[in-house]
Every structure is written in structure tokens, then in C-alpha cells.
N, C-alpha and C positions, 0 to 999 in steps of 0.2 A: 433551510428548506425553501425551495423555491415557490413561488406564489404565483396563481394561477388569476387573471383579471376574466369578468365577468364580459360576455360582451355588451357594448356597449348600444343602447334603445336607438333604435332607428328613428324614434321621432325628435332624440336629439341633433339628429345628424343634418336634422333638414334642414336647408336654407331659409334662412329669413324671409318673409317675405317680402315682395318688391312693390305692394300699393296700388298692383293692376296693369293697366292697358296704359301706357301714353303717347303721343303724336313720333316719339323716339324710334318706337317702334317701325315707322312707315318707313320703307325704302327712298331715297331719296327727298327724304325732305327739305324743303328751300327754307320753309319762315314758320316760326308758333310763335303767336303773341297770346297771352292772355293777362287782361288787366287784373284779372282778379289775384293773379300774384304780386302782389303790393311790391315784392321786394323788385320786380322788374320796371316800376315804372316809377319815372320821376314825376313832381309836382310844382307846380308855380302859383299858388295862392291856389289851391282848388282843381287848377287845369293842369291835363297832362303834357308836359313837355317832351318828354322820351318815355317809348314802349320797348322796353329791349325784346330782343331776337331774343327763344327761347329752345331754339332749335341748336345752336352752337358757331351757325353759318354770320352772325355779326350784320346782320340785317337790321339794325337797331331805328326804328321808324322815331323820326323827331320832327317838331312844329317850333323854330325860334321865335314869330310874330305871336305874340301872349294873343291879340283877338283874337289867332284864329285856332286856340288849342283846346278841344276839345275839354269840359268838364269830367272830371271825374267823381260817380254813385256809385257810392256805396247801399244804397236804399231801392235802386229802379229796379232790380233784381235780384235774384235769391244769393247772387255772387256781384262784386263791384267789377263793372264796366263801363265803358265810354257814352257820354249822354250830349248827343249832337243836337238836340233840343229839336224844336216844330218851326224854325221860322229859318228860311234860306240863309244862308252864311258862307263863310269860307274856311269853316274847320277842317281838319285836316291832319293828320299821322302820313309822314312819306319816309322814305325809302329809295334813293337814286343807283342804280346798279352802274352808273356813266356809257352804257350799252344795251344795244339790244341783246343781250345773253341768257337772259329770265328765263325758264321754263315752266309757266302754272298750270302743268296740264293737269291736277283734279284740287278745288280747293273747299274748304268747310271755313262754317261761320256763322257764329251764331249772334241771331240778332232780331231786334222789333222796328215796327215801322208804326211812326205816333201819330202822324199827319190826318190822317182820317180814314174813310172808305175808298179816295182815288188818291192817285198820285197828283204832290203839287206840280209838278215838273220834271225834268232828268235830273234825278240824283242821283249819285255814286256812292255805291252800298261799298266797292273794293274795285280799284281797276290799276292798270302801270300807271308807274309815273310818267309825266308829261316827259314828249320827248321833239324833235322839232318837228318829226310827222305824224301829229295824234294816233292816227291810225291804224300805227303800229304797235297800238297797247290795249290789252282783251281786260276785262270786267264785266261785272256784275252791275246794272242802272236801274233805277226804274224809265219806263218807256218815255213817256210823253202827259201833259196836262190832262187832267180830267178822264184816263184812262185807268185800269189795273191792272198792268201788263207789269211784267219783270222781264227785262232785256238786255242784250249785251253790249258793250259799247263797240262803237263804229270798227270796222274790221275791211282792209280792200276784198275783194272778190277773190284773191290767189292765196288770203292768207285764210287757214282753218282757225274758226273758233269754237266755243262751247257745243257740244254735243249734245248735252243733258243737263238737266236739273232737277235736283230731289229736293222737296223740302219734309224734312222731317220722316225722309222714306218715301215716301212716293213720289214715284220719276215723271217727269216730263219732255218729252222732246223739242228741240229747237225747228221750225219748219226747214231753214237751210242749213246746211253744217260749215255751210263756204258764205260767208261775209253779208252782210246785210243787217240791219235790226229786226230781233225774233223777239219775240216774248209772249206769254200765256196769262192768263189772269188767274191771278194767284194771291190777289184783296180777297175776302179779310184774313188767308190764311197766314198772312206775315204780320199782320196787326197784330197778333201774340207772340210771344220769344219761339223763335222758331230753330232748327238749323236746317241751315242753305247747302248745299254741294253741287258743284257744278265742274262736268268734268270733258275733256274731249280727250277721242283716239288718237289724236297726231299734236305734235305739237303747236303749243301757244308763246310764240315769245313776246317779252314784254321788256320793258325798261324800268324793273324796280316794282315798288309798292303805291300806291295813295287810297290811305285805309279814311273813308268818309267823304271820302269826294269821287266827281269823274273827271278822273285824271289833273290838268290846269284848269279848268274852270271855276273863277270863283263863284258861279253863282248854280253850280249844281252836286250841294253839299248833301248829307244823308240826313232825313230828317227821323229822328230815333236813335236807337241805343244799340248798339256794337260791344260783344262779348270777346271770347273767345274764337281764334281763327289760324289754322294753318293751311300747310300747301306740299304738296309732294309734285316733283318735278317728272317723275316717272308713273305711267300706268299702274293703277294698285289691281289687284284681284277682288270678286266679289268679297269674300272674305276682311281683306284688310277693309274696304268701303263702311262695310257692316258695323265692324270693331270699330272704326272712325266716328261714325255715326253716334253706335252705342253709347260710346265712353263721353259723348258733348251732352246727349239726350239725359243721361244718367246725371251729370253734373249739374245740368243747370236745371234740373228741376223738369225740363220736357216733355210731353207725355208722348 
């Protein structure tokens, strides 16, 4: 006698699920680093020596000079990331592309700033790697001494840079979109773990990564701590921005 099977519950049927949103998602992505995946980053007595690429792109940001590699906390935040301490240095996570090829046109990043109510100096929260014309590598700085401006680094007049800056969702404009140092005062709102996104409509090339510094400069390091941070090479939609947002804000505890 033939046997007849029952059919089978649809809620077997379902896919597993996949553990949400991540940076995979974004169309064009260049770079994800995030320290707080242990398995990605190597160590040398404490400091990080390599942050690998998390994106698949083999971006893998390395510091061989032990002074100047960034520690690694596990305790300065609700997740372990990069603790570039309060005193000028030459720490430093880079990334050399051997060209100008980069394309960082919208990047996130999450991060505190320990130094005080102003800035010490121009630090570099994330900009290119040094190349022989600085200038042709866009970031994230803080402004200038005794100020609390957030700005971009040096940029000629023909080349576009940042457009915008959100922190933590609310947007801010750059005065010029075409080259100059801009920046807004944005003390004490990055004195607590924030995330940054900073994005323009045309492109930004660059030469690589230097994650806590600006650019070669030894002496204008990030003073604070550096989470998580990617980069998409192409315009995202409001949508995916949001999703981007959410999913850092969610993570590391952000309100």
C-alpha cells in the first residue's frame, strides 16, 4: 500500500538565520576593520601589529615599528579596540594601495576622543596613506590647537572632498565641498564613543589607509580610542547609510 507523507511545516523550511546587517552588505566595499574581532588582529606584547581586512579586499593594515603600534583594550569599551592613549605619538595602523586608486567616498567609525574639551593639535582620527603629494589623501583630523573643530585633511582646490558629517546621526555640512580645511565644533560631542560618517558625492581618491594618524606625520597621532570602521567605495542610499549607522550604534553600546 502506498504511503502518503504529511506535508512538511513551513517553519522547518526556514533558513537559518544569518545574525543581522553587516558592513558585507554595502555595495562596494573597500575596507572593515574591526578589533573587536580578536581573531582578525595580531599582537606583539599587548600592541596591535596587524588589523586584517574584514571586507575580503586584503587590505590588511600593519605597524612593523613596536613603538609606534597602537595598544590593544579590551576594558575602554563595551567591545576591545585600539587605545592610542592622550599624549602625541606616532601610532599608527596603515595600508599602502602603491597608487592613487582608493575610493573612500562614504566611511564610518567609531570612536572617542580622551584629550580633553579642545583639541591638542591636528590629529588623524583616519586619512590615505602618505603619498609624495600629501594632498592628494582625504581624512578625517581634528582642526588645529586649542580649537573644537573636526576637519578634513588638506585637499588642492580641483580635488572634491567630504561633503558631510554625521555624528551619531546628525548631519553636518562642510562650508566648501572643493578643498580647504572645514570643520564644525563637535567638543564634547566625540568625547564619548561616538560613530563618525563622513561621506561625499564625487569622488575621493586616496593612496591606502592610516588608521590614527594624519597621513606621515609623526607627530599628529589620534589621541583616543578607535573601534570599528569601514568604507564603501561607491554612493550608498539613504537606507543603506541608516542600516550602517544602526548596526555600529547597536554594537557598541551608542545611544
Amino acid at each position: 500500500q502506498e504511503r502518503t507523507m504529511s506535508p512538511m511545516s513551513p517553519r522547518l523550511l526556514r533558513p537559518r538565520a544569518s545574525g543581522g546587517w553587516n558592513p558585507k552588505q554595502l555595495p562596494s566595499l573597500g575596507f572593515w576593520y574591526d578589533p573587536s574581532q580578536s581573531s582578525s588582529v595580531t599582537l606583539n606584547s599587548g600592541n596591535v601589529s596587524q588589523l586584517n581586512d574584514l571586507s575580503g579586499n586584503g587590505r590588511n593594515l600593519t605597524q612593523t615599528t613596536a613603538a609606534n603600534q597602537p595598544p590593544y583594550s579590551t576594558t575602554a569599551l563595551s567591545k576591545a579596540c585600539l587605545d592610542f592613549g592622550t599624549s602625541q605619538n606616532s601610532r599608527a595602523l596603515t595600508w599602502s594601495a602603491g597608487g592613487d586608486t582608493s575610493d573612500w567616498r562614504e566611511m564610518f567609525i567609531v570612536c572617542r576622543y580622551d584629550y580633553g574639551a579642545t583639541f591638542l593639535a591636528f590629529e588623524g582620527l583616519i586619512t590615505g596613506f602618505p603619498t609624495a603629494n600629501f594632498n592628494l589623501n582625504v581624512g578625517l583630523s581634528a582642526a588645529a590647537a586649542g580649537v573644537t573643530n573636526f576637519a578634513t585633511t588638506n585637499t588642492p582646490s580641483t580635488s572634491h572632498i567630504w561633503d558631510w558629517l554625521s555624528i551619531n546621526g546628525g548631519a553636518y555640512s562642510f562650508v566648501s565641498p572643493t578643498g580647504g580645511i572645514n570643520g564644525w565644533p563637535v567638543l564634547p560631542a566625540i568625547n564619548s564613543v561616538c560613530v563618525l560618517h563622513a561621506y561625499s558625492d564625487a569622488q575621493s581618491l586616496c593612496n591606502g589607509v592610516a588608521l590614527g594618524s594624519d597621513r606621515g606625520f609623526s607627530t599628529r597621532g589620534w589621541l583616543g580610542l578607535i573601534g570599528e570602521t569601514f568604507a564603501a567605495s561607491a554612493a550608498l542610499t539613504a537606507t543603506q547609510r541608516t542600516a550602517a549607522m544602526n548596526y555600529l550604534k547597536k554594537k557598541w553600546g551608542i545611544a
